[in-house]
N, CA, C and O atoms as a DFTB+ gen file, in Angstrom:
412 C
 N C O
     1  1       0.839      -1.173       0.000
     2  2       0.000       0.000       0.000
     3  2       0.890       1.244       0.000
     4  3       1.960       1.259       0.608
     5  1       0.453       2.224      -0.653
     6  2       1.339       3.540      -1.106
     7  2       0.321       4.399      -0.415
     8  3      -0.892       4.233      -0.541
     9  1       0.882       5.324       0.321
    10  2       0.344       6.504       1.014
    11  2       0.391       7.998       0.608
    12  3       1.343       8.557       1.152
    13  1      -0.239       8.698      -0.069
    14  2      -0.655       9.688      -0.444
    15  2      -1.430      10.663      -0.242
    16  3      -2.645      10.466      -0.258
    17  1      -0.815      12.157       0.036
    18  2      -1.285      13.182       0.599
    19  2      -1.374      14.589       0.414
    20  3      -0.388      15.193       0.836
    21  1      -2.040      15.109       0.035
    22  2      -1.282      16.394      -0.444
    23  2      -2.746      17.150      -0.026
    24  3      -3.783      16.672       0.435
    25  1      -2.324      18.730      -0.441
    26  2      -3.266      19.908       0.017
    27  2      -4.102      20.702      -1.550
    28  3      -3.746      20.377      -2.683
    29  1      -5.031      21.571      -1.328
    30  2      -5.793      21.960      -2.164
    31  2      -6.741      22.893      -1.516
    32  3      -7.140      22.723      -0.364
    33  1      -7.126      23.966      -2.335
    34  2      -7.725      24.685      -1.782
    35  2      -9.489      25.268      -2.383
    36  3      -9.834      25.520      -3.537
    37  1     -10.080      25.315      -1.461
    38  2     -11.361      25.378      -1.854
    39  2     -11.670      27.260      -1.641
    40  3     -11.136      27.988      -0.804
    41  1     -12.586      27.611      -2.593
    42  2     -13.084      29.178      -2.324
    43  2     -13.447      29.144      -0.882
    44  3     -13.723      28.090      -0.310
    45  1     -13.443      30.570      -0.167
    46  2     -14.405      30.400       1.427
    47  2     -15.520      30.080       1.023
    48  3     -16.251      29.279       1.606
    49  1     -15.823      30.738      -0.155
    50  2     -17.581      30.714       0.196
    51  2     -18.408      29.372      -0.700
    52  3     -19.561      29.325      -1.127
    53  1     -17.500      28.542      -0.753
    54  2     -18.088      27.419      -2.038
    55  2     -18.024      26.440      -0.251
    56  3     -18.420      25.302      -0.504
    57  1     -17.793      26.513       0.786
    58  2     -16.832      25.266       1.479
    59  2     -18.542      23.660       1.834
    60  3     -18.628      22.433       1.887
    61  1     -19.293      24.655       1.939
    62  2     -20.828      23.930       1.586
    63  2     -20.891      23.269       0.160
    64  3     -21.101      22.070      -0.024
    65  1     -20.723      24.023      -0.634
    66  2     -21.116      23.370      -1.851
    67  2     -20.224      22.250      -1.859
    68  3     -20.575      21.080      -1.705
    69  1     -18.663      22.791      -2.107
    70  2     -17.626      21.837      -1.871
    71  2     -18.297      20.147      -1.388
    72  3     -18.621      19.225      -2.136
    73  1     -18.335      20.216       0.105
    74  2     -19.407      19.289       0.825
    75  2     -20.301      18.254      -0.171
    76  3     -20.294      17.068      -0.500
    77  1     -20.864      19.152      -0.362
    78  2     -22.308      18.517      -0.876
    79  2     -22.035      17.705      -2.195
    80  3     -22.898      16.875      -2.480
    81  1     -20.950      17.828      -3.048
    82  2     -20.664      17.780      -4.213
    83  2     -19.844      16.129      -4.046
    84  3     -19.903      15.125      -4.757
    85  1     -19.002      16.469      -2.606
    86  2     -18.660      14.748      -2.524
    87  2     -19.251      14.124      -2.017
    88  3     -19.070      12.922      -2.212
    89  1     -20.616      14.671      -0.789
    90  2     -21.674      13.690      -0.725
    91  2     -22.476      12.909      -2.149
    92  3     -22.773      11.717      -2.232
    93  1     -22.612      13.552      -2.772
    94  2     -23.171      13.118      -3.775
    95  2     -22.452      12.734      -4.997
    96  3     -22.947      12.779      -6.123
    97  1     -20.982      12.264      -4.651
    98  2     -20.215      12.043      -5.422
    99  2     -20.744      10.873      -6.639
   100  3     -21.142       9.721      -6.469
   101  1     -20.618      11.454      -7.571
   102  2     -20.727      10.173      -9.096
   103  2     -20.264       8.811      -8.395
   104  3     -19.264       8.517      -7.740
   105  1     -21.701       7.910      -8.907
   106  2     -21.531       6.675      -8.851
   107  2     -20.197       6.436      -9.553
   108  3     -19.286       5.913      -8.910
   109  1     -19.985       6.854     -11.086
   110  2     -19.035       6.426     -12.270
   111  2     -17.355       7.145     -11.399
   112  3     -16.267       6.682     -11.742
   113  1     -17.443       8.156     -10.420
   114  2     -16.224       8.403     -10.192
   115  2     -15.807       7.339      -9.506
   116  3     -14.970       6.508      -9.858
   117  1     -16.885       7.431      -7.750
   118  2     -16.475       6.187      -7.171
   119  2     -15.672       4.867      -7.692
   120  3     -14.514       4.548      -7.422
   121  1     -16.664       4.157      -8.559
   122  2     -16.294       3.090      -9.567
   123  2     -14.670       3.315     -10.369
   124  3     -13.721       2.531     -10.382
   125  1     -14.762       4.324     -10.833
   126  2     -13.049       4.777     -11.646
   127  2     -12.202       4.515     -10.551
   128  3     -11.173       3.938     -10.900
   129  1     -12.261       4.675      -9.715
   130  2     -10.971       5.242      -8.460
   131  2     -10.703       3.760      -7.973
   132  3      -9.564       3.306      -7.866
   133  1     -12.038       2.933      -7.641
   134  2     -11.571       1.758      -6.755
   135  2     -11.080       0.775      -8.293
   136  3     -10.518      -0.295      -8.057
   137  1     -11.310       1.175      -9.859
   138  2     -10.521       0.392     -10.550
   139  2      -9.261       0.786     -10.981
   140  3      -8.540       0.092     -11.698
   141  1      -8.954       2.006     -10.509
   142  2      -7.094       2.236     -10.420
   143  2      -6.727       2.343      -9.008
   144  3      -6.023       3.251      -8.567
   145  1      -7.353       1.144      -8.127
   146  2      -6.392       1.166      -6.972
   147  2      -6.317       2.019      -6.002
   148  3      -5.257       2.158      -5.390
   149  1      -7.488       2.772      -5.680
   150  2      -7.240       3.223      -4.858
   151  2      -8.506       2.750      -3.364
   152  3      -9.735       2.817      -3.403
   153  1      -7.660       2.322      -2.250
   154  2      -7.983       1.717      -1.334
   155  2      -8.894       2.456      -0.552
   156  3      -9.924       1.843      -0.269
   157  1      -8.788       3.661      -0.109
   158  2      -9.354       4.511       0.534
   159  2      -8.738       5.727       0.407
   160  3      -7.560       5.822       0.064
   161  1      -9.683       6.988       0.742
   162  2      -9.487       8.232       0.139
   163  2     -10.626       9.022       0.686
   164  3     -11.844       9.030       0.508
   165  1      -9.583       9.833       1.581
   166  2     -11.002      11.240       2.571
   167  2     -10.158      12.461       2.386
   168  3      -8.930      12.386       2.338
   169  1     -10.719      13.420       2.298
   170  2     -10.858      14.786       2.133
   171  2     -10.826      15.599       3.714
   172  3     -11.379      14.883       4.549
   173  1     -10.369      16.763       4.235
   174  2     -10.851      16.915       5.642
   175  2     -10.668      18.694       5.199
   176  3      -9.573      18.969       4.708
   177  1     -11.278      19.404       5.294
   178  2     -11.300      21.147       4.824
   179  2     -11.139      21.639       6.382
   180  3     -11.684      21.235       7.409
   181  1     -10.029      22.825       6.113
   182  2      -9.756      23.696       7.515
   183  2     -10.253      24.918       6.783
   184  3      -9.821      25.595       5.851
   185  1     -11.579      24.951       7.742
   186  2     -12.648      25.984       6.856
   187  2     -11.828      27.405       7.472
   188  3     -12.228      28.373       6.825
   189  1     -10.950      27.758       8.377
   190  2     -10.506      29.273       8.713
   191  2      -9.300      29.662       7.542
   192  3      -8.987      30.820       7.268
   193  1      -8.743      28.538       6.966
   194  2      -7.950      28.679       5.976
   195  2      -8.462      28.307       4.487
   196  3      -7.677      28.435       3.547
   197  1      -9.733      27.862       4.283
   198  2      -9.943      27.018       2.954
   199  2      -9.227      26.122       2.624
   200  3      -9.464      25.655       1.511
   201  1      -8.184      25.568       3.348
   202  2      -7.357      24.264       2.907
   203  2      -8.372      23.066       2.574
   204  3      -9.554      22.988       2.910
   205  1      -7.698      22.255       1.914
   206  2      -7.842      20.887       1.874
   207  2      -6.724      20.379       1.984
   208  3      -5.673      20.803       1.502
   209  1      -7.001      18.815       3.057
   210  2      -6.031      17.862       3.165
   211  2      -6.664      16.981       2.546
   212  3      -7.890      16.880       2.509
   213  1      -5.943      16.344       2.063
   214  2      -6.230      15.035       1.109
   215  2      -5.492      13.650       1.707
   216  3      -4.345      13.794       2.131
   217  1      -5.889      12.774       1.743
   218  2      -5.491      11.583       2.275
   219  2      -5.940      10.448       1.665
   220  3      -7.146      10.245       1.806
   221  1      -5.033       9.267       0.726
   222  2      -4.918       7.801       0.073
   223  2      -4.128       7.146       0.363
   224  3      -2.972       7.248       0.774
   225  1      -5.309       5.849      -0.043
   226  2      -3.843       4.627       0.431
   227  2      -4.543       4.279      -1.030
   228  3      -5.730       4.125      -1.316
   229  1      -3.090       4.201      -2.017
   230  2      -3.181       3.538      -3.387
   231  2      -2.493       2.412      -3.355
   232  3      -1.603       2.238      -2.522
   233  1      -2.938       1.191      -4.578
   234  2      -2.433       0.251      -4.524
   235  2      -0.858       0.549      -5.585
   236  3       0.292       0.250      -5.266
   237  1      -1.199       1.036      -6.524
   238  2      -0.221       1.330      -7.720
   239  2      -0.154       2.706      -8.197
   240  3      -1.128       3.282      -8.681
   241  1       1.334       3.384      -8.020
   242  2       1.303       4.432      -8.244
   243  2       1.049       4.916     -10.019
   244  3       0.863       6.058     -10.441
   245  1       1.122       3.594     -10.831
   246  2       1.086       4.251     -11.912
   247  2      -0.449       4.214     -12.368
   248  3      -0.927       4.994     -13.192
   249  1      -1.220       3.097     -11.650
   250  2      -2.697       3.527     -11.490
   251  2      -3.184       5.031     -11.247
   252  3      -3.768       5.911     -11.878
   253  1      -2.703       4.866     -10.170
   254  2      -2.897       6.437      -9.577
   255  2      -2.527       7.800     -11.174
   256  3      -3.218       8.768     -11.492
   257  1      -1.692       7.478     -11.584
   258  2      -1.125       8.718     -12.333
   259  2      -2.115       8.241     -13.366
   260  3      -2.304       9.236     -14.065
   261  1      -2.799       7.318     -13.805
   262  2      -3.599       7.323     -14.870
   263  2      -5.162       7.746     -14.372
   264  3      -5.945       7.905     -15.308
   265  1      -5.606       7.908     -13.273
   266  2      -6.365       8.651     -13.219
   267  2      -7.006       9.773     -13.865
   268  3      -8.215       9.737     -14.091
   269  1      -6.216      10.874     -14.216
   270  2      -6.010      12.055     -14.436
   271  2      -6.739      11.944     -16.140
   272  3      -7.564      12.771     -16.529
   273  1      -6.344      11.004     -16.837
   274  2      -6.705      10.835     -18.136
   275  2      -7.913      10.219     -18.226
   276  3      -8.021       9.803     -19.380
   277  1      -8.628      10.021     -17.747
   278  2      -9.542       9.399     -17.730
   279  2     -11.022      10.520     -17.920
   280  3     -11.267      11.570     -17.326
   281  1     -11.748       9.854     -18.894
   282  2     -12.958      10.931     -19.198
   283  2     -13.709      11.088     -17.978
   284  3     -14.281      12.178     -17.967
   285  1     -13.909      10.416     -16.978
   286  2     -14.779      10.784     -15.931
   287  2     -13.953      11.879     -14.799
   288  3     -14.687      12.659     -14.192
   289  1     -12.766      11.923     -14.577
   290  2     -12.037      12.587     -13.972
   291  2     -12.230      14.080     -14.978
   292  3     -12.479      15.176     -14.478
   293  1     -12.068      13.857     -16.355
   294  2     -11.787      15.298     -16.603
   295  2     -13.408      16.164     -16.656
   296  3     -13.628      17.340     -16.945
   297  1     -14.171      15.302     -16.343
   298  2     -15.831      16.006     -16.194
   299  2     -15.684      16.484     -14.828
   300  3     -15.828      17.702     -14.716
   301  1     -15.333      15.575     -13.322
   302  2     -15.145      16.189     -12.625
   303  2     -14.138      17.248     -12.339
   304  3     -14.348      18.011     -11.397
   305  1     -13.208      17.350     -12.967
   306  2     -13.128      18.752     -12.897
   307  2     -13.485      20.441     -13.397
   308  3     -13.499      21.605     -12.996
   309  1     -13.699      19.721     -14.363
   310  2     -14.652      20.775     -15.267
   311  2     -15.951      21.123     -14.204
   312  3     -16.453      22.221     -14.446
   313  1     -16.519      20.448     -13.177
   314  2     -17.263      20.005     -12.480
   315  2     -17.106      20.828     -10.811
   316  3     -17.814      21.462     -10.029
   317  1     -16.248      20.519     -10.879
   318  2     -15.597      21.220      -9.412
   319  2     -14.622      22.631      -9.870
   320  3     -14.083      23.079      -8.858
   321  1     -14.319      23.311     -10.934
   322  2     -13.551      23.970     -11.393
   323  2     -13.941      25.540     -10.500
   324  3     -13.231      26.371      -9.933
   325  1     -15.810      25.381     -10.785
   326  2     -15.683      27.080     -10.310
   327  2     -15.438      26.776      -9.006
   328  3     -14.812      27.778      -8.661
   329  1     -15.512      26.002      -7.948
   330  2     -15.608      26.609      -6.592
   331  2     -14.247      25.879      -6.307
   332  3     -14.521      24.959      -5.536
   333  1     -13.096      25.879      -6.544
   334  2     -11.678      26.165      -5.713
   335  2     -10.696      26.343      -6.745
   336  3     -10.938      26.399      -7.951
   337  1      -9.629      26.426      -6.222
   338  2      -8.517      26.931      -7.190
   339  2      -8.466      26.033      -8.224
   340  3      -9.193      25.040      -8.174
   341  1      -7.709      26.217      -9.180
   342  2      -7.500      24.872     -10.062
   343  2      -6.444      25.690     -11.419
   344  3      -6.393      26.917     -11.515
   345  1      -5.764      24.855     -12.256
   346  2      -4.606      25.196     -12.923
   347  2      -5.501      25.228     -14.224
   348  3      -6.658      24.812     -14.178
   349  1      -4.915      25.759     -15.456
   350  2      -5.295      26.100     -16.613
   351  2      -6.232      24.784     -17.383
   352  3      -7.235      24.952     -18.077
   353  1      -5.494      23.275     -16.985
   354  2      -6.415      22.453     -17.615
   355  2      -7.363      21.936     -16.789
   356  3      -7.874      20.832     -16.976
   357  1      -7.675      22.781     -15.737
   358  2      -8.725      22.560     -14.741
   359  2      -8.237      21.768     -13.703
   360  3      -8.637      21.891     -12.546
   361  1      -7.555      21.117     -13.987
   362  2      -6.961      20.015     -12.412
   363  2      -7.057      21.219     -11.222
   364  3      -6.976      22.443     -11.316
   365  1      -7.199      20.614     -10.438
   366  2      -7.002      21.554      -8.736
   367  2      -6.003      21.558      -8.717
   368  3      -5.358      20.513      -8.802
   369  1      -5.403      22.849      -8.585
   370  2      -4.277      23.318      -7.832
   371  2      -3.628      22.303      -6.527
   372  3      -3.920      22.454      -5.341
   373  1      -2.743      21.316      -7.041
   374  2      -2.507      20.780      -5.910
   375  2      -1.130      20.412      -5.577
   376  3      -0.217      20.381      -6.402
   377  1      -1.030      20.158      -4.435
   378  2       0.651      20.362      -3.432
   379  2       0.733      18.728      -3.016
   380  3      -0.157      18.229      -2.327
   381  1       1.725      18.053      -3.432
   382  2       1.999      16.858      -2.307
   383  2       2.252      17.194      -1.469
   384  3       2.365      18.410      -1.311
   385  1       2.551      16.061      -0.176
   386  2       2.486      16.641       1.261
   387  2       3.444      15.630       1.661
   388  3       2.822      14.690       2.157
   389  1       5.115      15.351       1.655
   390  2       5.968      14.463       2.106
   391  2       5.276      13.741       3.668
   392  3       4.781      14.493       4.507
   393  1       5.310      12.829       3.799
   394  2       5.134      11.936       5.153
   395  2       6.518      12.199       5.733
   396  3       7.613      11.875       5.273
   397  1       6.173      12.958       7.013
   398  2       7.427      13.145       7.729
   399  2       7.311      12.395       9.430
   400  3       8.080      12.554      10.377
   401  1       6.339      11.751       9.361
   402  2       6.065      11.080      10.930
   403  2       4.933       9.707      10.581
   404  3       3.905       9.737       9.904
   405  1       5.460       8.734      11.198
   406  2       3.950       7.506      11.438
   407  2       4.389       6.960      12.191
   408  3       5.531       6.500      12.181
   409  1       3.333       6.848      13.305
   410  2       2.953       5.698      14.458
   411  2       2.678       4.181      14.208
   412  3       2.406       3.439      15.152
């Protein structure tokens, strides 16, 4: 198992919508993610900063990197685009986060 983490940031004022958008997350995303390996995967927002922490346990990192190409991934971002940061081809603006401690 490969451990993966990184940060992202949501608008202040989307941090509800944000919410609501992975409650009701696509059946078809769900489904994509657990067929490139990925084991588990939570989100946790520090609403005084708009951060997001991101947290996975993937099985295969090159699963993982094929994510990204995938037509259901690029709807969700097109999808999630207006309410947080995100880079020119829409991906979220995002930071890995080195593991520097585990119990």
């Amino acid at each position: 198992m490969i451990k993966k983490a990184f940060r992202m940031k949501v608008f202040p004022d989307q941090h509800a919508e944000y919410e609501k958008r992975h409650k009701e997350l696509w059946p078809e995303m769900r489904q994509m993610l657990k067929e490139h390996g990925v084991i588990s995967y939570s989100i946790f927002l520090d609403k005084e900063t708009s951060f997001l922490f991101a947290y996975a346990e993937i099985e295969n990192e090159e699963l993982w990197k094929q994510i990204t190409k995938t037509e259901i991934n690029q709807r969700w971002w097109e999808f999630m685009e207006p309410i947080m940061e995100t880079n020119p081809d829409k991906s979220p603006v995002s930071h890995e986060l080195p593991q520097v401690f585990e119990l």
